[in-house]
NUSEZA-258335 format. One record per residue (C-alpha): z, y, x negated; residue in three letters. Coordinates in nm, 2 decimals, m for minus. Last residue first. Example, Ala and Ser with C-alpha at 12.3 -4.5 7.8 and 13.67 -1.06 7.14 Angstrom:
NUSEZA-258335
{Z: 0.71; Y: m0.11; X: m1.37; lodo: SER}
{Z: 0.78; Y: m0.45; X: m1.23; lodo: ALA}
This chain:
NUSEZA-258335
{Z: 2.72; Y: 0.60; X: 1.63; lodo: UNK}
{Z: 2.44; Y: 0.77; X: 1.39; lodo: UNK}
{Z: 2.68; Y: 0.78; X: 1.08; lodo: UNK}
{Z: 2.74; Y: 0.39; X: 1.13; lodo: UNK}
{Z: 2.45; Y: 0.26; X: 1.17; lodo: UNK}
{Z: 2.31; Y: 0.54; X: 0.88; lodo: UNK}
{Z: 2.61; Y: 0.43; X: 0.64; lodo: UNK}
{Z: 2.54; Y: 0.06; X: 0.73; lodo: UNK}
{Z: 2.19; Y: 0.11; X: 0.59; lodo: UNK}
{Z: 2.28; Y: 0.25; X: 0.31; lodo: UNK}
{Z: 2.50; Y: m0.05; X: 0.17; lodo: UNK}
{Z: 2.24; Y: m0.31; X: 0.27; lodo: UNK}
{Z: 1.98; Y: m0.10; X: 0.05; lodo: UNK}
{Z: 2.20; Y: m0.09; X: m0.22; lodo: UNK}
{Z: 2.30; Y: m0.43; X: m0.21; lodo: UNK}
{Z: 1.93; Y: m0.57; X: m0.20; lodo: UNK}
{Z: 1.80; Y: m0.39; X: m0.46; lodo: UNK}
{Z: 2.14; Y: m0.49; X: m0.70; lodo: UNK}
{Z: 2.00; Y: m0.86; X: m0.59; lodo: UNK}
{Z: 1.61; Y: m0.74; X: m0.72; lodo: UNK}
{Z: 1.77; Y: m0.66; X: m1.05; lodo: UNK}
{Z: 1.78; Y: m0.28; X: m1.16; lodo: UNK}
{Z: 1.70; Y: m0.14; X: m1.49; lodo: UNK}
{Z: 1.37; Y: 0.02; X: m1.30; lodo: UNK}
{Z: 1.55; Y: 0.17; X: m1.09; lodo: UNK}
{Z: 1.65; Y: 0.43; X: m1.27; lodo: UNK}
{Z: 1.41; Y: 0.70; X: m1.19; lodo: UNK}
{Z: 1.48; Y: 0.67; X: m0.83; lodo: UNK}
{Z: 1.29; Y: 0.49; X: m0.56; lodo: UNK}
{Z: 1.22; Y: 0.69; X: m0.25; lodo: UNK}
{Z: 1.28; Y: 0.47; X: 0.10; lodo: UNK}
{Z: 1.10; Y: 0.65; X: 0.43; lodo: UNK}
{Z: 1.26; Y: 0.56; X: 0.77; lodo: UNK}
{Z: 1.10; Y: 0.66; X: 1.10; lodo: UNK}
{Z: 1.35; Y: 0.52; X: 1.38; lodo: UNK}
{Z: 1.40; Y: 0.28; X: 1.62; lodo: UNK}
{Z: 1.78; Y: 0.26; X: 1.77; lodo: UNK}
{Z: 2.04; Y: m0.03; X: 1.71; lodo: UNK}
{Z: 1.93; Y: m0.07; X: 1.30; lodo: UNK}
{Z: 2.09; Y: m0.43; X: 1.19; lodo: UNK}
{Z: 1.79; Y: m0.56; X: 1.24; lodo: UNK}
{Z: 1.65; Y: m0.39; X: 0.93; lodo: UNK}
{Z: 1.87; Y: m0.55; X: 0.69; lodo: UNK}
{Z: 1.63; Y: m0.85; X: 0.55; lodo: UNK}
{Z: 1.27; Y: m0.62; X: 0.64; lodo: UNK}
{Z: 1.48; Y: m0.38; X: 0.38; lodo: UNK}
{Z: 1.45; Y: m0.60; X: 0.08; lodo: UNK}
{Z: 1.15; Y: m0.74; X: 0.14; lodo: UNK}
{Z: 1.04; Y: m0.40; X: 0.16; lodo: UNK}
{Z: 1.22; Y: m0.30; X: m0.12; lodo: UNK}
{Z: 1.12; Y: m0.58; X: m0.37; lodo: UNK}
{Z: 0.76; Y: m0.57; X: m0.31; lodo: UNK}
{Z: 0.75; Y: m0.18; X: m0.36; lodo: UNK}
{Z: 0.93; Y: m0.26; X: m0.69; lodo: UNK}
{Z: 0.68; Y: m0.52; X: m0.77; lodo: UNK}
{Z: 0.42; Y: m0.24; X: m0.66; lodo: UNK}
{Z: 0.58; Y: m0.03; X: m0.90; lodo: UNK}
{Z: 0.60; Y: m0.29; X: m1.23; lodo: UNK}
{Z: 0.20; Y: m0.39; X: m1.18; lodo: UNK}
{Z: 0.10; Y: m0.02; X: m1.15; lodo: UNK}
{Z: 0.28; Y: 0.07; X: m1.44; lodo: UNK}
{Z: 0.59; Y: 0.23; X: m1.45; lodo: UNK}
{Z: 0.84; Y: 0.45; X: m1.28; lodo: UNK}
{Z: 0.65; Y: 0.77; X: m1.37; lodo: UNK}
{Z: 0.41; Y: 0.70; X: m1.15; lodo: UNK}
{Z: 0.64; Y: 0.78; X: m0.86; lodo: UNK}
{Z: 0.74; Y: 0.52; X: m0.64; lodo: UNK}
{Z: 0.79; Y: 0.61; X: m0.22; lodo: UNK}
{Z: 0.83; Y: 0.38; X: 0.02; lodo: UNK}
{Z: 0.72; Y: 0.35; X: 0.37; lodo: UNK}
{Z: 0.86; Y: 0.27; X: 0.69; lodo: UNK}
{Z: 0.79; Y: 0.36; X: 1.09; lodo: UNK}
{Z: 0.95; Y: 0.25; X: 1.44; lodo: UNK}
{Z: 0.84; Y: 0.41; X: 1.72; lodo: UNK}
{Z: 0.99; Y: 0.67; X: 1.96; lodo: UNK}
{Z: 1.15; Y: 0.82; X: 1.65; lodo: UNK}
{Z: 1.49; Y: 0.93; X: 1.53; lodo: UNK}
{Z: 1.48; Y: 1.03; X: 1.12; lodo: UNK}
{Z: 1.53; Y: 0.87; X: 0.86; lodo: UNK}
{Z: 1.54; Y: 0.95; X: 0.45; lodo: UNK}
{Z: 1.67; Y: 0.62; X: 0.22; lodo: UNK}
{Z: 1.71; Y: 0.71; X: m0.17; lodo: UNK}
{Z: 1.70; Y: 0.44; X: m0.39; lodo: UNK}
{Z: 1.87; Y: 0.31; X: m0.72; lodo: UNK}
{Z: 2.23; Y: 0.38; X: m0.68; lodo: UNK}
{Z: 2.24; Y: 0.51; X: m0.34; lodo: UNK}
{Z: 2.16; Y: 0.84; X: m0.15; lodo: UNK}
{Z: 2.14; Y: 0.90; X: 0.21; lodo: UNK}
């Protein structure tokens, strides 16, 4: 499932899994692991929402680096309701 700044891939699992993805090209090593720090605080907020336990792997986009942590958030709420609601 695409969004604005990220890209959320999951599939079913007997065990919940998560990881994110930032290529080098998204910065230095002090802007990515801020963005890591962003979306998994980010996705630790919404993950309750998820009935089922999956493996979920989050890739940041190119862009992303424009992006506010509250435009994080959004995005990654936004998804996340489109896989509840496209696994029902």
């Amino acid at each position: 499932m695409h969004g604005d700044t990220i890209t959320l891939y999951s599939m079913p699992d007997e065990v919940s899994a998560f990881a994110v993805l930032v290529k080098k090209k998204s910065g230095t090593a002090v802007q990515r692991n801020k963005i890591k720090r962003w979306v998994r605080e980010a996705f630790r907020q919404e993950k309750q929402i998820i009935p089922f336990s999956c493996a979920v792997v989050i890739v940041v986009k190119k862009q992303f680096s424009e992006s506010n942590y509250s435009a994080v958030k959004t995005d990654i709420s936004n998804i996340i309701a489109k896989l509840v609601s496209n696994c029902q």
